[in-house]
N, C-alpha and C positions, 0 to 999 in steps of 0.2 A: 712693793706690796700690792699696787695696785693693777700691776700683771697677773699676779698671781691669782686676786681676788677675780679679775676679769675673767681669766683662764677657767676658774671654776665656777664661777655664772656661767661662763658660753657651755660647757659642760653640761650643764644642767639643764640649760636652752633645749641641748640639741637633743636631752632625750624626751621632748616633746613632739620633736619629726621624726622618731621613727616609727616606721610603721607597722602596726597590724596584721593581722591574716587577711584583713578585707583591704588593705595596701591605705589603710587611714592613719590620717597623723592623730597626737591627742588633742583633746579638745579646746585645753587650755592655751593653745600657739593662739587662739583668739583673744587674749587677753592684750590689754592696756599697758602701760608701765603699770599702776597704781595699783590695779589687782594682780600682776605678775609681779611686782613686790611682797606683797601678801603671799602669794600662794609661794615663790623663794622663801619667805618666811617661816610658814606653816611647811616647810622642805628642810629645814637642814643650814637655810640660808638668811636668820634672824637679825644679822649685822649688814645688811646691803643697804646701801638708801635707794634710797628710789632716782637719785642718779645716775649713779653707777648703771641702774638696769636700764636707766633710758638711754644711756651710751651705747651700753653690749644691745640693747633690740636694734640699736637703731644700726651697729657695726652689720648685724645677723640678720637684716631688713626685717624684722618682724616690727608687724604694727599690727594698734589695737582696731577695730571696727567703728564703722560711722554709722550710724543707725538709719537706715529711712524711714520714709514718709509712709503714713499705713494709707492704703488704698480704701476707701469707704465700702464696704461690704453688704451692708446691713437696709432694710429699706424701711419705713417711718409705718406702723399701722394706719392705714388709713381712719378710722374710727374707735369711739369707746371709750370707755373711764378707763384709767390703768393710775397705777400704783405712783407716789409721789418719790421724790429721791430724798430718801432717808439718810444717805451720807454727807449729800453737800460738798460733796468735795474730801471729805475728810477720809484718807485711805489710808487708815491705820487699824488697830485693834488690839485690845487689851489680852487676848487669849486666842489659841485655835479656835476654828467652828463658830466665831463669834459675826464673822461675816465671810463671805465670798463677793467675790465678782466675775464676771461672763463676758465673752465674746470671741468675735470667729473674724480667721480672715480666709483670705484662699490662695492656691500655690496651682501654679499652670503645670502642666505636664504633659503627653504628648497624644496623651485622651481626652485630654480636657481637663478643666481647672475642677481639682477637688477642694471642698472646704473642709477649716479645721476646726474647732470648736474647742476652747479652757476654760477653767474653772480653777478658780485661782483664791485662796485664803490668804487674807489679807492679815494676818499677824504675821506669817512668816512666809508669803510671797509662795506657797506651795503649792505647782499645779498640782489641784486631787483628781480633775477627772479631764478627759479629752475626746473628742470623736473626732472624726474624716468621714465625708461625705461627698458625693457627687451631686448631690443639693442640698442646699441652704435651706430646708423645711423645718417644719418645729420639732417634729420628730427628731430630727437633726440633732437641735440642742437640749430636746429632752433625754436624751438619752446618754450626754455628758453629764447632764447634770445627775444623772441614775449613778451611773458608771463615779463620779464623786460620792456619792451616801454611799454607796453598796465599799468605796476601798477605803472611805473612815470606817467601816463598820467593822467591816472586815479587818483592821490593826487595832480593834478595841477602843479605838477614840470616835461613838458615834455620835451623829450632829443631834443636837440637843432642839425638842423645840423652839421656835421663836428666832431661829438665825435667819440674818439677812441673807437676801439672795439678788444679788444690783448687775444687771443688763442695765445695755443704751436700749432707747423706746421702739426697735427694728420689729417691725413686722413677726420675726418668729417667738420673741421674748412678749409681748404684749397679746397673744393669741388667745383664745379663749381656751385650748385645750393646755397650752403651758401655765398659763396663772392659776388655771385648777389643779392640774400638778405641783406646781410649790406649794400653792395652799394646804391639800392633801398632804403633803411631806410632813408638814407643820413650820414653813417656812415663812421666813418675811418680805414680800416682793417689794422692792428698791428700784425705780425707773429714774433712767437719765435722760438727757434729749438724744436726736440722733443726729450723728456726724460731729459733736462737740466732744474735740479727743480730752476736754479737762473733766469731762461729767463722768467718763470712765479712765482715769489717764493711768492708774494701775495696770486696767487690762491690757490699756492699750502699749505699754510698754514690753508685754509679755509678749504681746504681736508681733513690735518690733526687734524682740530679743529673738522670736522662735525664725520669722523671716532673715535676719542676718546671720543668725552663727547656724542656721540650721539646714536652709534654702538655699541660700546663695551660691552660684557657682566658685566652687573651689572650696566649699565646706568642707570640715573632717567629717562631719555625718555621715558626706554622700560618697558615693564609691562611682557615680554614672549620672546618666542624663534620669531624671522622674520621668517615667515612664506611664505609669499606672497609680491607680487607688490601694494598692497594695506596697509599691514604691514608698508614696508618703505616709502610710501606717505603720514602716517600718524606719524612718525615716525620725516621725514623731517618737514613735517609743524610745531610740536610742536618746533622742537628744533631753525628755522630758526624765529619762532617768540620773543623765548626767546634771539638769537644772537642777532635778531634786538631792541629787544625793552626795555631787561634787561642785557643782558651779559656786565658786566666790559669788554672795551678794553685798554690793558696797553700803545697801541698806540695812543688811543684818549686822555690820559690822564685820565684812569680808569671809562672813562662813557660808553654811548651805543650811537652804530653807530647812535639812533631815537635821542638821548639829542644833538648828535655834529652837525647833520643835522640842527634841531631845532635853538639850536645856531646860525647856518651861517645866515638863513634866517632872526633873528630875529637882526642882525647890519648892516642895509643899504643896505640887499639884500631881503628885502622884508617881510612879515610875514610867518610864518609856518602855512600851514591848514590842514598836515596828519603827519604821522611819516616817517622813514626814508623810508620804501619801503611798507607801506600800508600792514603790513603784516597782522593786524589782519581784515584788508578789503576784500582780497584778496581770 
């Protein structure tokens, strides 16, 4: 029996390596045992344990990723009041829209290192908005943070006044023309320190999710060497649609930020009419 069962995990495995029109595996060959139990599960394959699969990866050499270290990106305003940290650490949230958090790293490429900039909702881990950039200016992250309101708006779930908005204390998040922007939004400005990944350790995880399963050489994202600014804006879009709309999260309870959203809406808060962040709208 336990041939048999084996025979039809590796099966299943393998149609995660095949490839694409663009010669990409699927995404999910990134997976661990413990989410590639899940997602066998949520497949057709609800009786496996999670040994059996840590046998067959380990027969089919597939293993899950190690995450690194995020490279400090960001630089300390030099002066001025700026906004206290309203969350303390606590990255959670009772509802969509009830907070977000922020920040950027950068990916080298063969022009030069472009930066990327998320916006990330903290009830269900959803990036709503993202940019690339070939500088780190406040424009920069002002216009992720647009590109976030404009694609709640746009699936009918708009950000309500009074939401948090929590960046580390970097030079482009404490600028005088971004704090007048979230205030004008009707926003709540949330400041952390800078370079302490626990003051942002949400965002900062989403760093280290988007740099390994999405950078890395030998990612299914990528088809070639990053070339250009256009490279990684295509690059980002595949992988933040696959975050949103398929990636297992072990925080949600092994679904996607799009299933946990759907959920909320669909007990007493209303019906769902888009996905988590309208990614493939957008």
């Amino acid at each position: 029996r336990r041939t048999i069962s084996d025979a039809a995990v590796i099966g299943k495995l393998h149609t995660l390596r095949e490839r694409d029109a663009k010669g990409r595996q699927k995404p999910e060959v990134l997976y661990g045992r413990r989410k590639m139990t899940a997602w066998l599960a949520r497949n057709g394959f609800n009786g496996v344990s999670k040994h059996t699969v840590d046998r067959v990866m380990r027969i089919e050499g597939m293993n899950g990723l190690v995450r690194g270290r995020k490279t400090r990106t960001t630089i300390p305003g030099k002066n001025g009041k700026r906004a206290g940290d309203l969350l303390n650490r606590e990255f959670s949230a009772p509802h969509p829209n009830h907070s977000w958090v922020t920040d950027f790293t950068y990916v080298p490429t063969w022009s030069g290192f472009v930066y990327v900039a998320f916006a990330i909702d903290l009830y269900s881990r959803a990036i709503v908005g993202w940019q690339c950039s070939t500088i780190k200016d406040t424009p920069f992250v002002e216009q992720c943070l647009r590109m976030a309101l404009w694609r709640r708006d746009h699936t009918g779930r708009p950000v309500r006044p009074g939401m948090i908005h929590h960046s580390d204390a970097g030079s482009q998040y404490t600028s005088i023309r971004f704090t007048e922007t979230v205030a004008l939004e009707g926003l709540v400005a949330s400041i952390g320190s800078v370079g302490d990944a626990y003051d942002n350790a949400a965002a900062e995880t989403v760093m280290g999710l988007f740099k390994n399963e999405a950078i890395r050489n030998g990612s299914p994202f990528r088809t070639g060497p990053l070339k250009t600014l256009t490279n990684v804006e295509e690059t980002v879009f595949d992988w933040v649609t696959w975050y949103n709309t398929d990636r297992l999260h072990s925080y949600l309870g092994n679904i996607s930020p799009e299933e946990y959203e759907r959920n909320y809406y669909a007990q007493d808060h209303g019906t769902s009419t888009g996905d988590a962040a309208n990614t493939k709208a957008a």
